[in-house]
C-alpha positions as CSV (number, residue, x, y, z in Angstrom):
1,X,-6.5,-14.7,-8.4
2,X,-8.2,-17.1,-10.5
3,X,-8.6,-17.5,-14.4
4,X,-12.7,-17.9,-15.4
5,X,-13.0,-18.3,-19.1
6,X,-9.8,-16.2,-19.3
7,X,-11.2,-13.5,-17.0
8,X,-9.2,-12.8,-14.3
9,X,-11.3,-13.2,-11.0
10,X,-12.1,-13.3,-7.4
11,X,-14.4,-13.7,-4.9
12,X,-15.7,-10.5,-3.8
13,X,-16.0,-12.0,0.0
14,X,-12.3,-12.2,0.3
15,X,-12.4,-8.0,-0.3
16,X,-12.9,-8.1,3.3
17,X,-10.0,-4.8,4.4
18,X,-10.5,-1.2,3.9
19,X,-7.2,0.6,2.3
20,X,-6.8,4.3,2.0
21,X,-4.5,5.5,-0.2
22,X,-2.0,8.3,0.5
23,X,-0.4,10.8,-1.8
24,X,2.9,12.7,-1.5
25,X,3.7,16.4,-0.9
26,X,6.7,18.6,-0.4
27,X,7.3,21.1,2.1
28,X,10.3,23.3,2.2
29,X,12.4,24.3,2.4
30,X,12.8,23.1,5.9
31,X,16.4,23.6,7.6
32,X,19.4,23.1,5.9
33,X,18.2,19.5,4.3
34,X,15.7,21.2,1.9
35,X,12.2,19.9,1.8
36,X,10.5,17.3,4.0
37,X,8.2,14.9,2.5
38,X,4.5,14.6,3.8
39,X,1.9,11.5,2.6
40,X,-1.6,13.2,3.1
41,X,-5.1,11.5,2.0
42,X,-6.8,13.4,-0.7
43,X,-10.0,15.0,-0.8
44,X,-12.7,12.9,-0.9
45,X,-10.5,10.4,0.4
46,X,-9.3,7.7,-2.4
47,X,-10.8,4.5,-0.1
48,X,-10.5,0.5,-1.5
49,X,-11.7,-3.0,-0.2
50,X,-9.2,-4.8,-0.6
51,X,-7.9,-8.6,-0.5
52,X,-4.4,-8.8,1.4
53,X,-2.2,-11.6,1.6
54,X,0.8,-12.0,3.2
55,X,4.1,-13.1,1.5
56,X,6.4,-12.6,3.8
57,X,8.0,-11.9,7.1
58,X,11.4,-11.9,8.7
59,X,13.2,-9.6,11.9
60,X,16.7,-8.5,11.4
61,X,19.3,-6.6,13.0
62,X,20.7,-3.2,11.7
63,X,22.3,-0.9,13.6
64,X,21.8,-1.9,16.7
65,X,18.3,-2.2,16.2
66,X,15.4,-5.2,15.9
67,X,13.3,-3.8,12.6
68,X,10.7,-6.2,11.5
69,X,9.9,-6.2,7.6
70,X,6.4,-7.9,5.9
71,X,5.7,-8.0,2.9
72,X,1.9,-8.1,1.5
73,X,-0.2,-8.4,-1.8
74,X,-3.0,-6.2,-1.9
75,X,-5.5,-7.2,-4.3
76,X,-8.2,-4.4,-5.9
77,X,-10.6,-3.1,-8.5
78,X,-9.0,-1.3,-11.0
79,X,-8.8,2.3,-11.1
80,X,-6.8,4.3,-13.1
81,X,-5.8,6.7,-10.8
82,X,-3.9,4.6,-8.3
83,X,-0.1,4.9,-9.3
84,X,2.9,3.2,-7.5
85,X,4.1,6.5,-6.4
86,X,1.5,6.4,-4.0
87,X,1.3,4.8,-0.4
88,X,-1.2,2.7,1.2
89,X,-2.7,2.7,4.7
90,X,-4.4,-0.1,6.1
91,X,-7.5,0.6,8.6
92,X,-6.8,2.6,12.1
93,X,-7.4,-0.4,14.2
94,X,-3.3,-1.4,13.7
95,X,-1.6,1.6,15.1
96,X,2.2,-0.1,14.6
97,X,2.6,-0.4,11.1
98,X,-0.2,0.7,9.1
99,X,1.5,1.9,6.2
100,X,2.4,0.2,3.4
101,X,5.0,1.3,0.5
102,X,4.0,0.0,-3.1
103,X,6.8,-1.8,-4.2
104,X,5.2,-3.3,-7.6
105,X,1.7,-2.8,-9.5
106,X,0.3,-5.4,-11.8
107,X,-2.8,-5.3,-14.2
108,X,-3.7,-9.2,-14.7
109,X,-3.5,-9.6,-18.5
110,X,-4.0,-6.0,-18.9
111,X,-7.9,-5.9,-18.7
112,X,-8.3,-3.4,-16.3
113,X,-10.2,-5.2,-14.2
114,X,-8.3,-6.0,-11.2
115,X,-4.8,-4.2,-9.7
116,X,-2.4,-6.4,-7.2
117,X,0.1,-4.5,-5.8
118,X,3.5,-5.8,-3.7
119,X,3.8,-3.7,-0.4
120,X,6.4,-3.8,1.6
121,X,5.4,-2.3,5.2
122,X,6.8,0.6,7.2
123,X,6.4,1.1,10.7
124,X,3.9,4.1,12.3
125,X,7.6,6.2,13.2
126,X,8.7,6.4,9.8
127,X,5.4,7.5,7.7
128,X,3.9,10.5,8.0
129,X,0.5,11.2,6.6
C-alpha cells in the first residue's frame, strides 16, 4: 500500500488471487454439544481479487502433533459488506489449507477505498464450508 497525493493506492496487477468469502451458519442442535457450526458461500457467491502477502510462518508442536500456522495480508476493494466475522477461502487449486480466518480488518484512512485484512490460516480438516 502506497500513499498518492494522500490516496491510498495500488497497483491493480498485483490483484492477481481470487478470494471467496464464506459466511457462518448454525445447525442444531446436534448431539449433546448443541449446534455445529457450518461456513457456506452465499448466493451469488461474494468473490474478490485480491493481493496476498505473507507475514508469517512457523511449525510447532502441540499435543503430540506438527500443526503449521501462516499468517497472510489480504489486500481488497472496499465493500461494505465484508465483516470480520466472516472467513476467507483462497482458490481450489490449494486443497491443504485454503481457508483463511480474519483476524483483523483495516480501512486505510478510512476512505473506503481499499480493505486489508490479517488472516491467519486453518488447515482443509478443521473448516468446513
Amino acid at each position: 500500500m502506497r500513499l498518492t497525493d494522500q490516496w491510498p493506492g495500488i497497483d491493480p496487477g498485483e490483484l492477481r488471487h481470487r478470494i471467496t468469502f464464506l459466511s457462518q451458519s448454525l445447525v442444531g442442535p446436534i448431539g449433546p454439544s448443541g449446534t455445529e457450526e457450518k461456513w457456506f458461500t452465499s448466493s451469488p457467491p461474494l468473490v474478490k481479487r485480491a493481493k496476498i502477502q505473507y507475514l508469517n510462518a512457523r511449525d510447532k508442536v502441540a499435543n503430540g502433533q506438527d500443526i503449521g500456522q501462516v499468517l497472510a495480508e489480504f489486500t481488497i476493494r472496499y465493500d461494505r459488506a465484508i465483516t470480520s466475522q466472516m472467513r476467507l477461502q483462497t482458490a481450489n487449486q490449494y486443497p491443504n489449507g485454503g481457508y483463511w480466518v480474519i483476524e483483523e480488518m483495516i480501512n486505510p484512512g478510512e476512505m473506503n477505498l481499499w480493505l486489508v485484512m490479517t488472516c491467519s490460516q486453518l488447515g482443509a480438516d478443521r473448516a468446513t464450508a
